[in-house]
C-alpha positions as CSV (number, residue, x, y, z in Angstrom):
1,X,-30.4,105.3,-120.1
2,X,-30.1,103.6,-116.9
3,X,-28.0,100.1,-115.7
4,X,-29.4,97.0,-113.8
5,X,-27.5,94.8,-112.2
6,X,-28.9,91.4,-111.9
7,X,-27.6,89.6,-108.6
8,X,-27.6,85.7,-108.7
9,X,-31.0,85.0,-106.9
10,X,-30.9,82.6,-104.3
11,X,-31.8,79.2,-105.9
12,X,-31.8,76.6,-103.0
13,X,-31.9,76.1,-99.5
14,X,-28.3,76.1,-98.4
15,X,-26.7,76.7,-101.6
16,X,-23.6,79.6,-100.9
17,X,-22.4,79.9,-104.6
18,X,-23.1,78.7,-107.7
19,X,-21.0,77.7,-111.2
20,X,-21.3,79.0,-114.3
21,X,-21.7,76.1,-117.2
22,X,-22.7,78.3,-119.8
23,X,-23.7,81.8,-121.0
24,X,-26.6,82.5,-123.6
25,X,-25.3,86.3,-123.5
26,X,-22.0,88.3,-123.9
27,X,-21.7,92.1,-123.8
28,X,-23.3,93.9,-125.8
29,X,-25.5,92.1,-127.0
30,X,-29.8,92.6,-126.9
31,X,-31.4,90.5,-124.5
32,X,-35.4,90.9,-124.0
33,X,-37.8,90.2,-121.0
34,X,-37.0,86.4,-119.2
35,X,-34.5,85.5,-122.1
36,X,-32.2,82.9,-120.9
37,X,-28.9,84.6,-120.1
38,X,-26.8,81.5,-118.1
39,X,-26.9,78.4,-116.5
40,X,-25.8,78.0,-112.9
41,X,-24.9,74.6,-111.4
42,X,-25.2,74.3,-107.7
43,X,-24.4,70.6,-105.9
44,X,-28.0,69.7,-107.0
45,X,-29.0,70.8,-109.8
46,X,-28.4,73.2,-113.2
47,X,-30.7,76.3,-113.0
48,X,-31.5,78.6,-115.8
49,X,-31.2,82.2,-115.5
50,X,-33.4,84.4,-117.0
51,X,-33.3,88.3,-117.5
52,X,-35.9,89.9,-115.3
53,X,-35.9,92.7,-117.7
54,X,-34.9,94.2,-121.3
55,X,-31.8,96.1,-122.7
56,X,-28.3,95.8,-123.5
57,X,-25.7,93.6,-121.9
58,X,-22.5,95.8,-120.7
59,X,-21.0,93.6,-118.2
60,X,-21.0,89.6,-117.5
61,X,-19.6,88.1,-113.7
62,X,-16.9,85.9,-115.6
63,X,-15.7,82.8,-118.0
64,X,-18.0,79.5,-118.3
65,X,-16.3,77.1,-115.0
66,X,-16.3,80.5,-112.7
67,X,-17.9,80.2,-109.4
68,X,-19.9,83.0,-107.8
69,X,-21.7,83.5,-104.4
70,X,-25.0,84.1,-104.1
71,X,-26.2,87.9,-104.1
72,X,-23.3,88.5,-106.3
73,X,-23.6,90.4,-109.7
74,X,-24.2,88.3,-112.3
75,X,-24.9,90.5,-115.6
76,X,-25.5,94.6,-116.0
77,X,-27.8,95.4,-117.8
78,X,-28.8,99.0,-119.5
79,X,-31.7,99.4,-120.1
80,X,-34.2,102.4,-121.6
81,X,-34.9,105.2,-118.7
82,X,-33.7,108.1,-117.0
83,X,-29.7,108.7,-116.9
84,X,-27.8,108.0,-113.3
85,X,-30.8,105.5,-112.6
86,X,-30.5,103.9,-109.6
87,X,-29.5,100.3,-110.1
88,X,-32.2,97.6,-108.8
89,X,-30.9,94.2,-107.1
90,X,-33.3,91.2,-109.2
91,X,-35.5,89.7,-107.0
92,X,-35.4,86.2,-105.6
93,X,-37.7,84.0,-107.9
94,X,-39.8,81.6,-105.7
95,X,-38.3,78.0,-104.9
96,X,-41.1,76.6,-106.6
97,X,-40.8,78.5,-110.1
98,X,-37.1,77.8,-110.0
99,X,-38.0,73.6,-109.1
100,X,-39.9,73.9,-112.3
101,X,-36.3,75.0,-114.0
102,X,-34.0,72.5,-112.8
103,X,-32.7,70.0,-115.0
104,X,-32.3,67.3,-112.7
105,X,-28.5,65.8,-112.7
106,X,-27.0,63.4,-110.0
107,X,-25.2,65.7,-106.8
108,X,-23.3,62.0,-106.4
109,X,-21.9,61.5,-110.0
110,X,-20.9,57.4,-109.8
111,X,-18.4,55.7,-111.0
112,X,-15.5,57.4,-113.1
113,X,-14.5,53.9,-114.8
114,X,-17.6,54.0,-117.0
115,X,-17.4,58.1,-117.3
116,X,-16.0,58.9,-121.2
117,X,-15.4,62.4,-121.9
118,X,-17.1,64.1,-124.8
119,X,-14.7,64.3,-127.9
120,X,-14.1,68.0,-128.6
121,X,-14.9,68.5,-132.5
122,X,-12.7,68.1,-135.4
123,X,-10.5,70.7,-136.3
124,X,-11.4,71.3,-140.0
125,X,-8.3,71.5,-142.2
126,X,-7.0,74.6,-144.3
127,X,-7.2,74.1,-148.0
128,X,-4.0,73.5,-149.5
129,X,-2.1,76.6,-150.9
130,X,0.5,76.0,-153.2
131,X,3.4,77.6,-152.2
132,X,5.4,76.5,-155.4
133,X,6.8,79.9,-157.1
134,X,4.8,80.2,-160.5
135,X,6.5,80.0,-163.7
136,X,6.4,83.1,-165.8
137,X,5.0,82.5,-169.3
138,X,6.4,82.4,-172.8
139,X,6.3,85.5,-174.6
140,X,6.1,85.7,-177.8
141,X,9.5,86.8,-177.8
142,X,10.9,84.5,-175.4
143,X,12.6,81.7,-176.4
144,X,12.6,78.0,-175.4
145,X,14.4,77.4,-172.4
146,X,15.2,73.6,-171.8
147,X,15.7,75.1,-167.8
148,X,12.3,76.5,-168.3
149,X,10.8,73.4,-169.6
150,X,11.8,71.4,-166.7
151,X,10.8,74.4,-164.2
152,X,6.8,73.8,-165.4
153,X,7.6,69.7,-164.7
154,X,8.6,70.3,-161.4
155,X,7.5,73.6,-160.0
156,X,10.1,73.7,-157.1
157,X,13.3,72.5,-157.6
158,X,15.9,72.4,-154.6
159,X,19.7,72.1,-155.0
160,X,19.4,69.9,-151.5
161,X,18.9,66.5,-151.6
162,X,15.4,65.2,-150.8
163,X,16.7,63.3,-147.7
164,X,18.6,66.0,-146.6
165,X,16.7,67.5,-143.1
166,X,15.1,71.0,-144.2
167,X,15.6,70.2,-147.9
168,X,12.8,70.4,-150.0
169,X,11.5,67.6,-152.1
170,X,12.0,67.3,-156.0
171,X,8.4,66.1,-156.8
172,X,5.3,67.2,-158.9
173,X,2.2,68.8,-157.8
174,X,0.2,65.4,-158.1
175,X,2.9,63.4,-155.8
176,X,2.5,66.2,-153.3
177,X,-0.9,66.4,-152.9
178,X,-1.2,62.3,-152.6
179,X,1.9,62.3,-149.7
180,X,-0.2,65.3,-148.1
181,X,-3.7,63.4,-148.3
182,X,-1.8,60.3,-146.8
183,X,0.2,62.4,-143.9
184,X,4.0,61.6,-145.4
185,X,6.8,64.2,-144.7
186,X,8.9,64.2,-147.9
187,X,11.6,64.3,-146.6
188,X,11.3,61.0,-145.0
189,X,11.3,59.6,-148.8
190,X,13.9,58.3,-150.4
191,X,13.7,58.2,-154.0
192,X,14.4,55.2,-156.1
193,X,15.9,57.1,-158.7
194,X,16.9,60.4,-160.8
195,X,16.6,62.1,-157.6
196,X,12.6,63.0,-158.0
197,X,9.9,61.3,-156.0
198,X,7.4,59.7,-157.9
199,X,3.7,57.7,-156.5
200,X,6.4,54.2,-156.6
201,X,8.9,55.6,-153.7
202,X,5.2,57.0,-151.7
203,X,4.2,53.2,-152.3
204,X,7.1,51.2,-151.2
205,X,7.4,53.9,-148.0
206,X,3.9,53.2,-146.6
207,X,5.1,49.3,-147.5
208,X,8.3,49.8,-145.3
209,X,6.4,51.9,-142.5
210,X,3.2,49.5,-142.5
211,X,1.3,53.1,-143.5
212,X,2.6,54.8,-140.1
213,X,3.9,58.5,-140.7
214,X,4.2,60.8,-137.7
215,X,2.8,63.1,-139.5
216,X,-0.4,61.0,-140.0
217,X,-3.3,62.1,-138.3
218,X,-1.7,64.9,-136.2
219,X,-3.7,67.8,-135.2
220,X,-3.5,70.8,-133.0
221,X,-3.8,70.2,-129.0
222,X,-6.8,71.4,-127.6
223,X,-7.5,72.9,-124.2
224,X,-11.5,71.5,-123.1
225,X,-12.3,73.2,-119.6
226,X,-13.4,71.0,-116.7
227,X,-16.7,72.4,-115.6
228,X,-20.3,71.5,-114.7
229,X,-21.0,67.4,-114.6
230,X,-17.6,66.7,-115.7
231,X,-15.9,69.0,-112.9
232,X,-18.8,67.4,-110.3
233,X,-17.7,64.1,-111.5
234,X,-14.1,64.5,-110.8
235,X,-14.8,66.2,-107.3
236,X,-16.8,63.1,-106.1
237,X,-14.2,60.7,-107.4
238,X,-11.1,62.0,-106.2
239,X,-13.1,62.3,-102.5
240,X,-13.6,59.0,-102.8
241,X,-10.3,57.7,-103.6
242,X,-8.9,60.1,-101.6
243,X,-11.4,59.0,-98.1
244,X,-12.2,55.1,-99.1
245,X,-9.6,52.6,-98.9
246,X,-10.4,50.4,-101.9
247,X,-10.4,46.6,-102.4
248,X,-11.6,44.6,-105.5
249,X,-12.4,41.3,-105.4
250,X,-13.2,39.4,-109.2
251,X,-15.0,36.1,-109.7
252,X,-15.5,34.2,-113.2
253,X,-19.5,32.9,-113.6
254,X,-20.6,30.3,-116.0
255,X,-23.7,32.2,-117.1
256,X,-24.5,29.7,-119.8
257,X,-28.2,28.7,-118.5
258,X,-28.6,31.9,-117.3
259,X,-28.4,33.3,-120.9
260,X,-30.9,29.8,-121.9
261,X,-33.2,31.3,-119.5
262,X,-33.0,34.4,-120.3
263,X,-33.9,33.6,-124.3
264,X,-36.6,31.3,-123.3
265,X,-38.2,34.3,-121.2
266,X,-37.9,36.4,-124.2
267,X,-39.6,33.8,-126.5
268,X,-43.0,33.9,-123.9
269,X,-42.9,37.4,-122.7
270,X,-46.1,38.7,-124.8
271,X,-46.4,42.3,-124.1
272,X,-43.8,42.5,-120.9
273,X,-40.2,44.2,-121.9
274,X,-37.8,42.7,-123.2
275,X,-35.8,41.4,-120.7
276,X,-31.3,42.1,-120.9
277,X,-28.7,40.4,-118.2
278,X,-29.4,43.2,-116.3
279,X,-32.4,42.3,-114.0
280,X,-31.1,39.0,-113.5
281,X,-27.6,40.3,-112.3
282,X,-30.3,42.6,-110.0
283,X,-32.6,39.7,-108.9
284,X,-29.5,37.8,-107.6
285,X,-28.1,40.2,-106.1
286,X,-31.7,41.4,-103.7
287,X,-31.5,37.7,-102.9
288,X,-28.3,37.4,-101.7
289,X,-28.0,40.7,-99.7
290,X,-29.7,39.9,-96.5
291,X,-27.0,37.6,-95.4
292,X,-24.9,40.4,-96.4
293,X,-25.9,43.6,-95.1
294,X,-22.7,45.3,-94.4
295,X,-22.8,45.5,-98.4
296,X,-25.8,47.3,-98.2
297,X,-25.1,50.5,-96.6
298,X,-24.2,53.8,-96.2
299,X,-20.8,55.2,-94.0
300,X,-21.2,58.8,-92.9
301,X,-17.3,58.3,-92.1
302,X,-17.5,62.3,-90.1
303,X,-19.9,60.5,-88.1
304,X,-18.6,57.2,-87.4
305,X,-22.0,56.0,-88.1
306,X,-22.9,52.8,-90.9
307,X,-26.8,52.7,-92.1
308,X,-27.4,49.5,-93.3
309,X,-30.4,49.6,-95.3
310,X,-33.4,47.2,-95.0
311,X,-34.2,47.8,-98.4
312,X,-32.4,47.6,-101.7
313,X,-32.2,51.1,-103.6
314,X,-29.9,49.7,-106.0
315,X,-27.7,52.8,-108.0
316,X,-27.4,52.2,-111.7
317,X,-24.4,54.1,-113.4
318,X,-25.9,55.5,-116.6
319,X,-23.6,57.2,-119.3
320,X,-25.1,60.2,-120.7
321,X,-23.9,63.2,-122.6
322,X,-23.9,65.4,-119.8
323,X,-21.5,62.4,-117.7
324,X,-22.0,59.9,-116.1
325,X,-25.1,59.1,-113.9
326,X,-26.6,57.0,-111.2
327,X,-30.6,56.9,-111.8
328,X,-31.9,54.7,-108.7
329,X,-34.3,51.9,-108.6
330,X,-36.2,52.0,-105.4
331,X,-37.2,48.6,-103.8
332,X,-35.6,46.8,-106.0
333,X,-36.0,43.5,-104.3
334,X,-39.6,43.7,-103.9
335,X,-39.4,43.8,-108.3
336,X,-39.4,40.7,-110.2
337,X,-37.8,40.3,-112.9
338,X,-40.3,42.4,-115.4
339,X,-41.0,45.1,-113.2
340,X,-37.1,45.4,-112.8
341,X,-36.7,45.3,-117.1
342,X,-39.4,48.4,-117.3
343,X,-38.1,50.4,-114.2
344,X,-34.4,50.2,-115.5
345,X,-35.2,51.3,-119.1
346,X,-37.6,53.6,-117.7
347,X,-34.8,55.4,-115.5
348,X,-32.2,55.2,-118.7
349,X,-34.2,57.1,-120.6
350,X,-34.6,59.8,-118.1
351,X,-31.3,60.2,-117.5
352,X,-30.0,60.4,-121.0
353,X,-33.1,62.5,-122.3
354,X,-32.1,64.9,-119.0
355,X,-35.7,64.2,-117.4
356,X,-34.8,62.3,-114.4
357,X,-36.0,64.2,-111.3
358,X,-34.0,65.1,-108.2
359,X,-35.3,62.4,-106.3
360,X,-34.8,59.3,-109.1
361,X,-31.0,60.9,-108.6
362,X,-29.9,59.8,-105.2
363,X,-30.6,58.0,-101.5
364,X,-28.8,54.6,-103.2
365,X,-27.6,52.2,-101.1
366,X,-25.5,49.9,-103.7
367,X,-24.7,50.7,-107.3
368,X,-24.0,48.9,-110.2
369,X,-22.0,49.7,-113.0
370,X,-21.7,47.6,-116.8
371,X,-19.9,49.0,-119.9
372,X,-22.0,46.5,-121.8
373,X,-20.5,44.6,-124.4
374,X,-17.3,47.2,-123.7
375,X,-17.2,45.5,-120.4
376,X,-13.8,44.0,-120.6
377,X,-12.3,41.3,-118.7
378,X,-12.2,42.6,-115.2
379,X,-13.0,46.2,-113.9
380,X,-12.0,47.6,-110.3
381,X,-15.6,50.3,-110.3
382,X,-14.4,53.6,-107.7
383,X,-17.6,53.6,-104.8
384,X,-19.8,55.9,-105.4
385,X,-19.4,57.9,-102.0
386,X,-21.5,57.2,-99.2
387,X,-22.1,53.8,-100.0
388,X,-19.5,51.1,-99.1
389,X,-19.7,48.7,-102.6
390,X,-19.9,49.1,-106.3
391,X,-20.7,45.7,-108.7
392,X,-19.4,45.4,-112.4
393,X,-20.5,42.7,-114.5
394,X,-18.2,42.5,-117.9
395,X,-18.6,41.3,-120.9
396,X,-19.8,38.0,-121.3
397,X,-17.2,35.4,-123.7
398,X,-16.8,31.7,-125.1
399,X,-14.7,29.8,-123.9
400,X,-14.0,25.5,-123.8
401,X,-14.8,24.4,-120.4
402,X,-14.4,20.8,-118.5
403,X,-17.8,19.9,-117.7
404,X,-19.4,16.5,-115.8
405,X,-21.5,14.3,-117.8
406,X,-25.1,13.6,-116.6
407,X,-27.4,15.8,-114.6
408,X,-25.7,17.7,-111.9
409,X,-22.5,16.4,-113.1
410,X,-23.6,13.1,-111.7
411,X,-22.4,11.2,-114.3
412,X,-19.0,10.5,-113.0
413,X,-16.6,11.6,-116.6
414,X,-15.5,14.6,-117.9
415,X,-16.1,16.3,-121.3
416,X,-15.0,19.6,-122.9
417,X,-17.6,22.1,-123.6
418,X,-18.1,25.9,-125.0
419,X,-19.8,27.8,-121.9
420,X,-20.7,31.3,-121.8
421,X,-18.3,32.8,-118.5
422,X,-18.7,36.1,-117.5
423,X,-16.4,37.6,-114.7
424,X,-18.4,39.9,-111.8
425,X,-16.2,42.4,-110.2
426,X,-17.1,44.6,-106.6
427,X,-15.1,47.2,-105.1
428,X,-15.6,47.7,-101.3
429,X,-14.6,50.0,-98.7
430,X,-12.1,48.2,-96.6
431,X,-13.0,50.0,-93.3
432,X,-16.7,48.5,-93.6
433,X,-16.7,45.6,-95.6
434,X,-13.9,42.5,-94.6
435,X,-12.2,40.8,-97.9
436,X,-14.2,37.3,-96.6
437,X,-17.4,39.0,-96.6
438,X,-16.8,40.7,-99.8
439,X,-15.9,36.9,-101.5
440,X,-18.7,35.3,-99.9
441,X,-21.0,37.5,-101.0
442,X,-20.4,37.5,-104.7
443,X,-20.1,33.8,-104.4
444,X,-23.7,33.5,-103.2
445,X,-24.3,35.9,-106.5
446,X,-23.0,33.0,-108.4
447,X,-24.5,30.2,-107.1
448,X,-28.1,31.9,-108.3
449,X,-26.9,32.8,-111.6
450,X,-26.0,29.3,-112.3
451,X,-28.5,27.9,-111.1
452,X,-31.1,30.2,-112.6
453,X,-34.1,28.4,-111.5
454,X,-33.6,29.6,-107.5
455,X,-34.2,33.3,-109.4
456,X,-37.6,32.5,-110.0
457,X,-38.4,31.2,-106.7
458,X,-39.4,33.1,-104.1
């Protein structure tokens, strides 16, 4: 028998070390011929390893969120062949077969306000086991016991109170299994009489408590490890609040033609996508932007150096199960609106379905980022780091609003109206973008969402 110890390749131009998000393997087990054995997540990509050749796993590098360098060992292998073999370092694969292996997931993970961590499963409960001592049964020779008769009513019986702290409970088997379905301590409950608890005292407790118990609903804590996207994510945020001094700035938008518009659209579009707020948020924000372009940019703050960008490569924070990412949509002002509906569903799907390339991951110049109809009434988004602004849209209500009688409110009176208002939030990087610039901006932004007609012109 001989070993082989598989060193982590290098996988990238520039990349030192790499973390481990998962192993396929553990020791001892069989692995055969280019079997996946981990998954290694550099700053721009997950990479699958595979074994270069066949035996038994006797040693791993370390635990899933472990960092290694590059040429380290990653997993020993033995393998059939001469005893005191030699072992062999794995070779490099080629950049392009290990391209063809990358899942592609955003370097620049966006904004953490729309990021929500996966749920770890539910801890299945234990059946019940009775813990009641079991009554012995009549012999033939035994005689009635009126003791023993009230023993098999009650099959634990306590010379403590039931409200006494420790005591335990004079109840029977069916009014414990109901307080232990619905979460109540016993011993919390008071009975109404006789000193035994029946279903009446459990009713009139949840009646007094509302249903609350602390013992409701309580399960063990849970340790979840903070690797891969999620650890990628929190890096990138806490850089950028740590670097950007933050400002948020929130405006309320009466986006009731907008949404008429929209609807009408919809009615005529034939074969075109259908079309959400979304690239009509987009549309008015491309047009707006030139007398803005301190918005959109880029601070290499090492450098001292701000790239305003002549084109919009708008970010679009997309949540996923991996975490949250920021797909881009190149050009987006030279899009109208159909082109915009096709490309951002196009870029969803990618992301969520883990097909997105490297490429559709990065290089944005301005991000925006909606939790849909979660959106709340105001968010203050964290910059996704290099650029210098992030834009939320929330959730669109209706409310009564005082609005002017005639066209253009030329009518002179007053009159009381349900609108559709939606409130647009941006977060900027003080040390580029001025609080003025920041408000004048998203006030252009509403003046073409309501007036939805200047969308369409161009």
């Amino acid at each position: 028998m001989g070993k082989f110890t598989f060193n982590l390749p290098d996988i990238g131009e520039g990349i030192a070390e790499a973390e481990i998000v998962a192993w396929h393997v553990k020791p001892g087990d069989r692995v055969e011929e280019d079997q996946q054995i981990a998954d290694m997540m550099t700053d721009k990509a997950t990479v699958e390893m595979e074994s270069p050749v066949a035996g038994t796993v006797r040693e791993v590098a370390g635990e899933v969120g472990d960092v290694i360098a590059i040429g380290s060992m990653l997993v020993v292998i033995e393998t059939e062949g001469e005893a005191g073999a030699e072992p062999e370092a794995a070779p490099a694969p080629k950049a392009e077969a290990v391209e063809e292996r990358i899942e592609a997931e955003n370097p620049d993970a966006g904004d953490a306000d729309g990021a929500i961590a996966e749920s770890p499963p539910l801890t299945k409960p234990k059946p019940f086991v009775s813990s009641e001592v079991e009554t012995p049964r009549e012999t033939a020779a035994s005689k009635p016991d009126p003791q023993t008769d009230s023993q098999r009513v009650s099959t634990s019986l306590d010379t403590n109170g039931p409200g006494e702290k420790g005591a335990k409970a004079l109840a029977s088997p069916a009014v414990r299994a109901r307080a232990r379905d619905l979460g109540i301590d016993l011993a919390e409950v008071k009975p109404a009489e006789g000193g035994r608890l029946r279903h009446a005292d459990l009713d009139a407790f949840l009646s007094y408590t509302g249903g609350y118990s602390p013992a409701a609903g309580k399960r063990a804590d849970e340790q979840i490890k903070v690797i891969g996207m999620r650890r990628r994510i929190a890096e990138n945020m806490a850089a950028s609040k740590r670097n950007i001094p933050h400002f948020s700035y929130v405006e309320e938008i009466d986006v009731t033609d907008l949404e008429t518009l929209r609807e009408q659209l919809n009615a005529n579009r034939g074969q075109k996508p259908k079309l959400t707020l979304l690239p009509l948020i987009v549309t008015a924000i491309c047009k707006a932007l030139p007398d803005f372009p301190m918005i959109n940019a880029r601070y290499d703050d090492e450098a001292g150096v701000v790239t305003r960008s002549g084109a919009v490569h708008l970010g679009m924070a997309t949540q996923t199960d991996a975490g949250l990412m920021v797909p881009v949509i190149r050009d987006a002002q030279a899009r109208n609106l159909w082109q915009l509906a096709s490309e951002i569903s196009r870029l969803a799907e990618a992301a969520r379905s883990g097909k997105a390339r490297s490429e559709e991951l990065s290089g944005s110049t301005l991000t925006v980022t909606s939790l849909g109809p979660l959106g709340g009434v105001a968010t203050t988004p964290v910059i996704n780091r290099p650029e210098v602004a992030i834009i939320g849209p929330n959730r669109i209500v209706e409310r009564p609003m005082f609005v002017s009688d005639g066209p253009n409110g030329s009518g002179g009176g007053e009159r009381i109206a349900k609108r559709k208002l939606m409130n647009l939030s941006i977060s900027c990087d003080h040390r580029v973008v001025d609080g003025w610039d920041a408000a004048s901006f998203v006030q252009a932004v509403r003046r073409l969402l309501e007036t939805p007609a200047l969308l369409l012109v161009g």
